[in-house]
N, C-alpha and C positions, 0 to 999 in steps of 0.2 A: 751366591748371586744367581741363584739356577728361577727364582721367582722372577726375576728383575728382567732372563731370558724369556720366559713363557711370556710374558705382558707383551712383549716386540716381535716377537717369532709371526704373528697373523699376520705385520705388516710388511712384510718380505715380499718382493717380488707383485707389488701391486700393479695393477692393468693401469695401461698407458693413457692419458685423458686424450680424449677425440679432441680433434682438432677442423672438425667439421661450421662453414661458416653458415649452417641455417641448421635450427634443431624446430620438430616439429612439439606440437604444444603438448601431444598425449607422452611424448619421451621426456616432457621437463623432470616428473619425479623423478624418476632414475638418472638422469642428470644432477641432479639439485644432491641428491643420495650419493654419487662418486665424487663429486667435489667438496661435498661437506669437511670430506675426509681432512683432518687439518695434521700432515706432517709437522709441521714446525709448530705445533702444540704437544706432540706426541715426544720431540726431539727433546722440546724445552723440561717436559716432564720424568722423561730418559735422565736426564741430566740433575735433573733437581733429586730425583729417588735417587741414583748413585750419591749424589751428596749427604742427600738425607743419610743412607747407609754408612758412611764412612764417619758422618756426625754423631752417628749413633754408637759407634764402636768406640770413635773416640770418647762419648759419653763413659762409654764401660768399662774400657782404661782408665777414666780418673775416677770412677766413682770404687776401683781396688787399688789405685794410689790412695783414695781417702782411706781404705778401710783399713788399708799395710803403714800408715802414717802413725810416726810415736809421738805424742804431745812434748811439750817441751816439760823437763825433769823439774822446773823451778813453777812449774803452774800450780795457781793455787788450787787447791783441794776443790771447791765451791765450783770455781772454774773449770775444773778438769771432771768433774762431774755433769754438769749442764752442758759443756761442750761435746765429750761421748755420747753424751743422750742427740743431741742437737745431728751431730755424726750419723747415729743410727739412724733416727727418721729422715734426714738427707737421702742415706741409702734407699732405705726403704721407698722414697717418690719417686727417687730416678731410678730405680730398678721396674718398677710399675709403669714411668713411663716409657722407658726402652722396650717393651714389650709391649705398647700399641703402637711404635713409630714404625715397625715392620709394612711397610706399602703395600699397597690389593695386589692381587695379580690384571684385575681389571682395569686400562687407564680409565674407560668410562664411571669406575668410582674415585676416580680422585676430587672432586666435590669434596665427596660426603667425607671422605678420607680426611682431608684437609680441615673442613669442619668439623669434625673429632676429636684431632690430635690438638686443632688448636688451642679449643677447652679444656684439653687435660694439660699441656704445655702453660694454659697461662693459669690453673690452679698449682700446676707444679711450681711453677715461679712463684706463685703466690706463697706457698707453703716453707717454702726455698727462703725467702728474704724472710721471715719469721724463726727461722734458726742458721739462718746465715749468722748471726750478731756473735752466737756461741761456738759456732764452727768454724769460721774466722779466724776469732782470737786464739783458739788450739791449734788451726791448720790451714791456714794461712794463705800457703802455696797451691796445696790441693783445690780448697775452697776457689780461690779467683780460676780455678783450672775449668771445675764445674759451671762458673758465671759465664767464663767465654764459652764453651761448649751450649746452654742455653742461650745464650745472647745468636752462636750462630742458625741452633737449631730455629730461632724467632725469626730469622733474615729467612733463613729456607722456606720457613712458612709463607712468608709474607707471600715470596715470590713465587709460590706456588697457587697463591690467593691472588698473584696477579695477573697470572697466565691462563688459569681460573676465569676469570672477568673478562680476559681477551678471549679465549673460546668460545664464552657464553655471546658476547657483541658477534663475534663471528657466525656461530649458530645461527643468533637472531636474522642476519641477514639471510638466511637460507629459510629461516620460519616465516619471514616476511614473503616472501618469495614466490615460496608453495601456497601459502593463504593469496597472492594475487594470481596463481595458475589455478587456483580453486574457483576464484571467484570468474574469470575469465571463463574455465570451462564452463559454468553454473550460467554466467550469462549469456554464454554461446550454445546452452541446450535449450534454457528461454526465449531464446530469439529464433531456434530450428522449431522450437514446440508453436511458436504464436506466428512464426510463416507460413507452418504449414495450417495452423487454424486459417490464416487469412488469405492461401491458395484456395483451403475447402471453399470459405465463403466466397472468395470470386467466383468459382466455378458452380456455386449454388446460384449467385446473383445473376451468372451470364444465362442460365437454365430459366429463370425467373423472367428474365425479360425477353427471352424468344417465347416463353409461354404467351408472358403478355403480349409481344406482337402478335399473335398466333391470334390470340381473343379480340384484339382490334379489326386484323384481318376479319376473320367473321363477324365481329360486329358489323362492317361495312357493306361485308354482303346479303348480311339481313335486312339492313338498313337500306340498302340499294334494290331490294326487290319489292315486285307487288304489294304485299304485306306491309312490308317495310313505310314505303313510300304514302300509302292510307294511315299507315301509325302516325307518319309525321303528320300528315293532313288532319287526322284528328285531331292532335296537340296542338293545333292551328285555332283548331276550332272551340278548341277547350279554352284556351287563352284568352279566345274573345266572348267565349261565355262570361269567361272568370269577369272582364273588363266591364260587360253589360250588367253582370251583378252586380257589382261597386258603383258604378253610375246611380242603380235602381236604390242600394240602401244609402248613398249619399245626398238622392234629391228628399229620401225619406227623411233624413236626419234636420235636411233644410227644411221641410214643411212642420218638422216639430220643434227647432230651435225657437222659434220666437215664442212659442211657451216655456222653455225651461225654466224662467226666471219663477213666474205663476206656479208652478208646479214643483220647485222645492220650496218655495214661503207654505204650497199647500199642506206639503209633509211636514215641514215643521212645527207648524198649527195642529195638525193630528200630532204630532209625538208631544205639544203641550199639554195636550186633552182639551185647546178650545175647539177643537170638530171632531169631529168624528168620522173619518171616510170610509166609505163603500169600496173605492176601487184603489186601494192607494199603492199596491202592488203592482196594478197597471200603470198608474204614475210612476214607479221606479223605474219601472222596465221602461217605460219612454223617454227617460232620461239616459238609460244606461245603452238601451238596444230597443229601437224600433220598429225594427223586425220583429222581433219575441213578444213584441207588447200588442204586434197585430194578430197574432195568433186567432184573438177573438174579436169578435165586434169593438169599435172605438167609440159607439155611438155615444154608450153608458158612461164614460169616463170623461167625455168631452162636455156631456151635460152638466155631469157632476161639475168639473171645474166650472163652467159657463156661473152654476148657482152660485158657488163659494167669493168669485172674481170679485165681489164689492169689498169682499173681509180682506184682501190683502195688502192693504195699502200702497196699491199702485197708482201712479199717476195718472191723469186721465188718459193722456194722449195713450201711453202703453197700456192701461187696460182697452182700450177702445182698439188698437191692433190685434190683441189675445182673441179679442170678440169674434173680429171680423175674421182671426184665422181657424177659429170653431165655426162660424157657420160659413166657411171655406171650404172646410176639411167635411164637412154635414151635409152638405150641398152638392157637390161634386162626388165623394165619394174616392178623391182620389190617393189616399192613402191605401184603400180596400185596392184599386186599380196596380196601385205600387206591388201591394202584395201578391197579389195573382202571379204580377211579371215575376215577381222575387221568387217566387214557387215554383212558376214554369221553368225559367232559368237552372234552378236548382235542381231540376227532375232532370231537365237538357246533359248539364254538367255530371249528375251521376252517369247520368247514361250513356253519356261518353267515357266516363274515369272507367267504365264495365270494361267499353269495347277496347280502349288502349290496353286494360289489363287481357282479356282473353286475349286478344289480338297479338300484343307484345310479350309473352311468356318466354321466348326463345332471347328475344333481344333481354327483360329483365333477370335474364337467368347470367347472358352475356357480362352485363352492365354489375352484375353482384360481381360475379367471376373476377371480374375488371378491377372493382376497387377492393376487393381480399389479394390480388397479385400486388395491386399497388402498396397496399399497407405492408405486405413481406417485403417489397422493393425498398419501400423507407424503411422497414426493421432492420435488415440487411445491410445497407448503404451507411446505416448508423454505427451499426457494431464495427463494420470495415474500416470505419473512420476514426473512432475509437482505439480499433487493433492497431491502426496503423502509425495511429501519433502515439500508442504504446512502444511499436519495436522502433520506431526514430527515438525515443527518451531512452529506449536499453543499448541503441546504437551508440549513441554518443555515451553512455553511462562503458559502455565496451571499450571505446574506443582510450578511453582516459583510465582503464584500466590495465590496458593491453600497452600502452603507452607507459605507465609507472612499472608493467613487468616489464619491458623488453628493456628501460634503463636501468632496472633492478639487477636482471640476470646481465648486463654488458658490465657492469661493476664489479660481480662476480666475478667474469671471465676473464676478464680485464683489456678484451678489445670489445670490435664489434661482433655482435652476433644475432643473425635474422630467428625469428618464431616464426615459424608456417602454423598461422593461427587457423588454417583449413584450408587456406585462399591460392596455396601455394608460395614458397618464397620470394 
């Protein structure tokens, strides 16, 4: 029995389980690790090897009761031949297999132990009822000696296979365990890792927008001086430039509508080839832009139509307006008059866009400044919002984490028992 000693001799004298009502979450492993320990796995296995050992000797016992057994004196020859044969290889398996039922010294191999011996146990069996039929009928008493001796060796197994399965459930509860103290930590460095990402970015946003008041501030006081105060006066004055231009090419567009109709029947007539025109470029352009089409004299192109106006098949009453708005427009000159203002205006308006730009280089320098802090301010404000409704989804994803450990490990310990998951118990 001195193997049967060594396997129990480590669990002598083992350290006393704490009995502490809050364990903190970086000691669960070595917790999870001392309790795993399963005594009453160890006892039950204790007990099963002694039995195995003593099934096993009594194996050995009957299998030199078979061997010292005298056939009966009236057995037939045939018989007593095939039954001695039957006898030997009987020997033969249970001698082979009494020599792998010897236990590990290890209990952590009793598994594989068990899966071992059961496969040679039930080929022995196997082998066993195949010359049981002749070794029987010679020996009788020995033989049913052998069947119980198997039969209990088979019971030992079983229940060695069941205590097996009960370890293994036991274990799992402690693999389950550590995989939810795994995940807990995992999610509790996740959530330290993307806090402090979204401390940084508070403290980059809060720097951001004291920038940006900073650039308002001075904008106000650029804005609020001499300079200042002439810039806006100019943009005053630009505005109303702008308003005077659009008057000027709006009254333009009125003195040329009531030809537009005349002068796409004209184009169209040239792109049949029944005319030919001279100016038909300036026709576009006075349909598209009358500005552009004044560039040069209108005198040529106004003639031109005046000739063409009987070919279009217009009514009278509206050719006879077209007429009268060419020698309107020929008469007056005031299209040319249009133009002048559209140009003066236009030179006005540069000339002011100048002085706003020399003038205002401190405030445009501001005003850039202003909307690149703006755009980091929404860059920033975005990702924060982001990070944020990230660690509330790992919060709650923690929390129902921490919640399946903490009545994980109280099942284990089998009262209550607090996790200082960092926060303090």
């Amino acid at each position: 029995m001195s193997w049967f000693k060594k396997i129990f001799r480590r669990n002598e004298g083992g350290e006393a389980k704490k009995t502490a009502s809050c364990l903190a979450l970086s000691d669960l492993p070595g917790w999870l690790d001392e309790r795993s320990h399963h005594p009453g796995f160890e006892k039950t296995v204790q007990d099963l090897y002694v039995q195995i050992d003593r099934a096993t000797k009594g194996l050995g016992r009957s299998l030199k009761k078979l061997e010292a057994a005298s056939p009966p004196e009236d057995a037939h020859p045939r018989l007593l031949k095939a039954g001695t044969a039957s006898r030997d290889a009987v020997r033969k398996q249970m001698v082979l297999l009494s020599e792998k039922l010897e236990p590990p010294l290890d209990i952590d191999s009793a598994e594989e132990y068990h899966s071992v011996i059961l496969k040679h146990l039930e080929n022995t069996v196997q082998k066993f009822d195949k010359a049981r039929k002749y070794t029987a009928a010679l020996f009788p008493e020995e033989s049913e000696t052998i069947t119980t001796d198997l039969s209990q060796l088979t019971r030992l197994l079983a229940e060695l296979g069941e205590a097996i399965d009960g370890r293994k459930r036991w274990l799992r509860k402690f693999e389950d365990a550590r995989e939810m103290a795994i995940r807990v930590q995992e999610g509790h460095r996740q959530m330290g890792s993307l806090e402090s990402e979204i401390s940084e970015k508070e403290e980059k946003l809060a720097r951001h927008r004291a920038s940006e008041k900073g650039l308002l501030s001075e904008l106000d006081e650029v804005k609020s001086s001499e300079e200042g105060r002439r810039r806006e006066t100019l943009k005053e004055d630009l505005n109303k430039r702008r308003r005077a231009l659009e008057g000027v090419e709006a009254e333009m567009a009125d003195l040329v509508s009531p030809m537009t109709k005349a002068l796409r029947r004209l184009i169209m007539q040239d792109s049949s080839d029944r005319i030919s025109l001279r100016y038909r470029s300036r026709f576009e352009q006075l349909i598209a832009s009358p500005t552009e089409a004044l560039e040069k004299s209108i005198s040529g192109p106004l003639e031109e139509l005046r000739s063409n106006v009987d070919s279009l098949g217009l009514r009278n009453k509206k050719k006879e307006r077209i007429l009268e708005q060419i020698d309107h427009l020929l008469e007056t000159k005031v299209l040319e008059d249009l133009k002048a203002q559209h140009a003066d205006l236009s030179e006005e308006i540069r000339g002011i866009k100048r002085e706003i730009t020399e003038g205002g280089r401190e405030t445009a320098r501001l005003e850039d400044e202003l909307t690149r802090a703006g755009d980091r301010i929404s860059r920033i404000e975005a990702e924060l919002d982001q990070a944020r409704k990230s660690l509330a989804a790992m919060e709650k994803e923690a929390a129902k984490y921490e919640s399946d450990l903490r009545a994980a490990i109280e099942k284990i310990a089998g009262r209550p028992l607090e996790i200082d998951m960092g926060n303090g118990c």
